[in-house]
N, C-alpha and C positions, 0 to 999 in steps of 0.2 A: 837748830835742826839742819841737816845735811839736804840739798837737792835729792840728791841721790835716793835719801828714803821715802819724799813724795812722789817721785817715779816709779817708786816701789808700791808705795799705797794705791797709786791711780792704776798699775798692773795687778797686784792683788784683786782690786773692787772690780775689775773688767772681766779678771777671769774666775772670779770665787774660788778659786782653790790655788793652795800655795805651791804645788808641783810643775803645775800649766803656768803661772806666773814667773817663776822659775826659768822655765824654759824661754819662755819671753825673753828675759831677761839677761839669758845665761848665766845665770848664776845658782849656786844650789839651795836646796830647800833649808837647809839651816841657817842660811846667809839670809835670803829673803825672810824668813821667821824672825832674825835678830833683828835684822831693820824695824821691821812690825813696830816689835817689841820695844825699841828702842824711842822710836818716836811716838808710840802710846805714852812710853814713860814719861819723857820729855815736855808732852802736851797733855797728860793729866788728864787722860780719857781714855778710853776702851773703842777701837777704833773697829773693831769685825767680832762678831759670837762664832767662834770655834766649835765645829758638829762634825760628825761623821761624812755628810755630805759636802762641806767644803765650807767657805768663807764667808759671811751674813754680814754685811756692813749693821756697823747697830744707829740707832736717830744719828748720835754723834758724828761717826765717820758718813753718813747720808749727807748731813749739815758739813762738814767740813772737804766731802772731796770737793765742789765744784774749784773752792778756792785754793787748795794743792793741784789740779788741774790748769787754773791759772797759774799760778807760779810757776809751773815748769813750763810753758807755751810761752811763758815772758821769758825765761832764758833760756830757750832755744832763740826765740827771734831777738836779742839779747845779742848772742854769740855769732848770730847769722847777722848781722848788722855789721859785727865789728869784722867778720869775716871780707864785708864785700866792699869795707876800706880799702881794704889792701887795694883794689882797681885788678886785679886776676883772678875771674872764678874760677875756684875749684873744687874736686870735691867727687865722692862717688856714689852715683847710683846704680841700683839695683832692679833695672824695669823688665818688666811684665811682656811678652808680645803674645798675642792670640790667632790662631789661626793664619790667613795668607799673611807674611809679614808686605808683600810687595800689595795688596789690597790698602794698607796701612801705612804704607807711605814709610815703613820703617826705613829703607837705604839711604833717603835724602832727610831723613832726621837725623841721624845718626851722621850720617855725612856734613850736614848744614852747622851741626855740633860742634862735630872735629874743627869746621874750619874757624868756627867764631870762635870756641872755649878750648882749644888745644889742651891747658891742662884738665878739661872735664873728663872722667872714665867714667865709662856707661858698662855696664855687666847687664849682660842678656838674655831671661830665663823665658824659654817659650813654654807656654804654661794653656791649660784648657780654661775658660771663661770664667768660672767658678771660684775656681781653683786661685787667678788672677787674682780675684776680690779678695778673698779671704786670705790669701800673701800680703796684698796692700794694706787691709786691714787689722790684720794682727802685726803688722811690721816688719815681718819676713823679706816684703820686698818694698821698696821706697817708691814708686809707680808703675804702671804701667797701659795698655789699653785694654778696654773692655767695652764687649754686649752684652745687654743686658739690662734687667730693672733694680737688681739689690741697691739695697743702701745701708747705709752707719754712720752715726756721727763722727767718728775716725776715718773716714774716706770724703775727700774734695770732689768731683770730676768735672773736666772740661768739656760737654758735648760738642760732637765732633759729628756725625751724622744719624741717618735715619737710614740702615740696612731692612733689606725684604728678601725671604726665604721664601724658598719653593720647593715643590716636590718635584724629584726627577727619578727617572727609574733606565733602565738598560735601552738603546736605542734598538737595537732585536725586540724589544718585548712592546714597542708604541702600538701596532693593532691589536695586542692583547689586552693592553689598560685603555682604549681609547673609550669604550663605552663603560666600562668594570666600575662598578657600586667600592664607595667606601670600605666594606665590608669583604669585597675583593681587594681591596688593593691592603687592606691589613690582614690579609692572610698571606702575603706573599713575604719574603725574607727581607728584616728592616734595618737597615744598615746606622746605627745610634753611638751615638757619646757616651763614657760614662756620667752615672747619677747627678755631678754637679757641674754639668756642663750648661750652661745656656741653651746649646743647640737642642740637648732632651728635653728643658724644660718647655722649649719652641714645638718637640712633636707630641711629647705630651698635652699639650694645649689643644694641637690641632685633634689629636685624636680623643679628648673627651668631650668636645665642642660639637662631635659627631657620633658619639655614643658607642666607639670602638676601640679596640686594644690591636697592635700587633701582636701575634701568633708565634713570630720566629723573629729573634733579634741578633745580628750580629755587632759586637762593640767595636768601635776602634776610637782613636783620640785624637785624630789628623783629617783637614779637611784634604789636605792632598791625598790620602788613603781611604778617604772615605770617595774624593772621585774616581779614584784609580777603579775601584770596586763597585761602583756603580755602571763604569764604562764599560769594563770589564765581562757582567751582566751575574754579579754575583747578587743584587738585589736594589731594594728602592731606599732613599734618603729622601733629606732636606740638603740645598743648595744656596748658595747666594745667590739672588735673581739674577747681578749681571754675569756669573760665571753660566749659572745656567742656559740663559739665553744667550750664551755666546757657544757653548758648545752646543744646544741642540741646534744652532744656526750651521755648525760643522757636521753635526751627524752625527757626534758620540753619544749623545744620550737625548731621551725625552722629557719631555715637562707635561706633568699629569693636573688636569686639573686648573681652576683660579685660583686656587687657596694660596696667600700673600700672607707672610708672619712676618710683621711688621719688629724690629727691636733696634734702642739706642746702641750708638757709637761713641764712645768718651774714652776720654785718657784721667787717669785717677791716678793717686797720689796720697798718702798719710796727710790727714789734717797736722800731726804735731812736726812735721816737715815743712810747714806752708810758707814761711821765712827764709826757709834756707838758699841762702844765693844760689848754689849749682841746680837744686831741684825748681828756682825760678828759672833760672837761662836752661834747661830743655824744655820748660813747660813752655817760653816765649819760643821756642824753636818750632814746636807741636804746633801752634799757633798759628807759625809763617807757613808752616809748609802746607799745613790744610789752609790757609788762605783764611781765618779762619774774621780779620779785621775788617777784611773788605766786602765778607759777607755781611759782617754785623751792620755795615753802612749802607750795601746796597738794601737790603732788608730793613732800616730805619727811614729809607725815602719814602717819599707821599707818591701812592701809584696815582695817576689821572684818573678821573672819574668815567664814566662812558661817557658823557656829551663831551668832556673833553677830549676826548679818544675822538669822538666824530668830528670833531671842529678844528681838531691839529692844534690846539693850544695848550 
């Protein structure tokens, strides 16, 4: 049997259907069927039940992916080994950024990169939160950062911090929402992400935790256009706490409310990449530049107890 058609098998079983697999894969739907077919024959078993709805692993191929699974993970990290003989990483990724890239430290990753891994190419797709995941995860894109809670067992991530949102609305409109009931403030014009943004799933939270819907939505898919339009006094969103409180400190906008939306900070990556030399030298880059080792050390020390605290011991 060929590699190649247990990567096909483990793409098939992920997406049950041979067109989406396909695609995955680039390759076309009769090419991926032949593979199927070919290592069914080979290995003397029926490896999916073929239906109108798409591809049914049958006991067989249930029993047999975990271990095509392994095989292809052991030659990837197989090939990513013999890669990082040579002593020059190289290699190309395909990362992810999400909203503020300078919030994210993107310039001096990217920068820290260049200087250590010259021949690394980084390709840079800014991408909405969601959207992120589901690029890393189907293999579209080879890392990148995200907020958020999703998971999959095809996705790694490094956490990286602990963001908090807030509500902010037009600096002209602060003695209009100062006293104003939840139920005023979601009648007024809500400035949201599209559907599989993180940032919606964040107002959607708040707003049914309060027994309210916004009235009037306008989309956008940029946190800088979604402040421009806030500033502006086009309507009210969700903000980063410290953006927020950095502009209502200036006077551009206000902050309605305590309401704090707590979501992680990570960098994620394809588990079946997790080997691979170039995507380890920006994951250690990600690393330095959040400082992220000498957190983990200051945070494994014994803090003093309180009488020690009192005694200066």
């Amino acid at each position: 049997m060929e590699l190649y058609q247990l990567r096909t098998f483990a793409a098939v079983a992920e997406e049950g259907h041979l067109t989406r697999a396909a695609e995955k894969l680039h390759l076309s739907q009769p090419a991926v069927s032949a593979q199927i077919k070919a290592l069914e024959d080979e290995l003397g078993v029926a490896l999916f039940e073929r239906g109108s709805g798409g591809m049914t692993l049958t006991p067989a191929g249930r029993h047999l992916l975990p271990e095509a699974e392994k095989t292809v993970q052991a030659a990837q990290a197989l090939r990513s080994e013999a890669l990082a003989l040579h002593g020059e990483v190289s290699g190309h990724i395909r990362l992810a950024t999400v909203g503020d890239p300078s919030f994210l430290r993107l310039p001096q990753v990217l920068a820290r990169a260049v200087e250590r891994f010259p021949l690394l190419e980084v390709e840079v797709h800014h991408e909405i939160s969601g959207a992120a995941f589901e690029k890393v995860q189907d293999g579209d894109l080879d890392a990148g950062f995200y907020f958020g809670t999703l998971a999959h067992p095809n996705v790694l991530e490094l956490p990286l911090a602990e963001l908090v949102y807030r509500v902010v609305a037009p600096a002209a409109w602060r003695d209009r929402i100062a006293t104003a009931t939840w139920e005023e403030i979601a009648s007024e014009p809500w400035i949201v992400t599209p559907a599989i943004s993180t940032h919606t799933a964040l107002a959607s939270e708040l707003f049914s935790a309060r027994g309210v819907s916004p009235a009037r939505r306008i989309e956008a898919d940029n946190e800088l256009v979604i402040s421009s339009l806030v500033t502006a006094g086009v309507g009210i969103s969700l903000m980063r706490e410290d953006a927020a409180l950095a502009q209502a400190e200036a006077g551009t906008l206000c902050v309605y409310g305590d309401a704090r939306l707590p979501t992680p900070l990570a960098f994620i990556h394809a588990r079946e990449r997790h080997g691979d030399p170039a995507l380890r030298a920006l994951t250690d880059v990600v690393r330095d530049v959040w400082d992220l080792d000498r957190l983990a050390a200051s945070n494994a020390q014994p803090q003093p107890s309180p009488a020690d605290a009192r005694t200066g011991t």
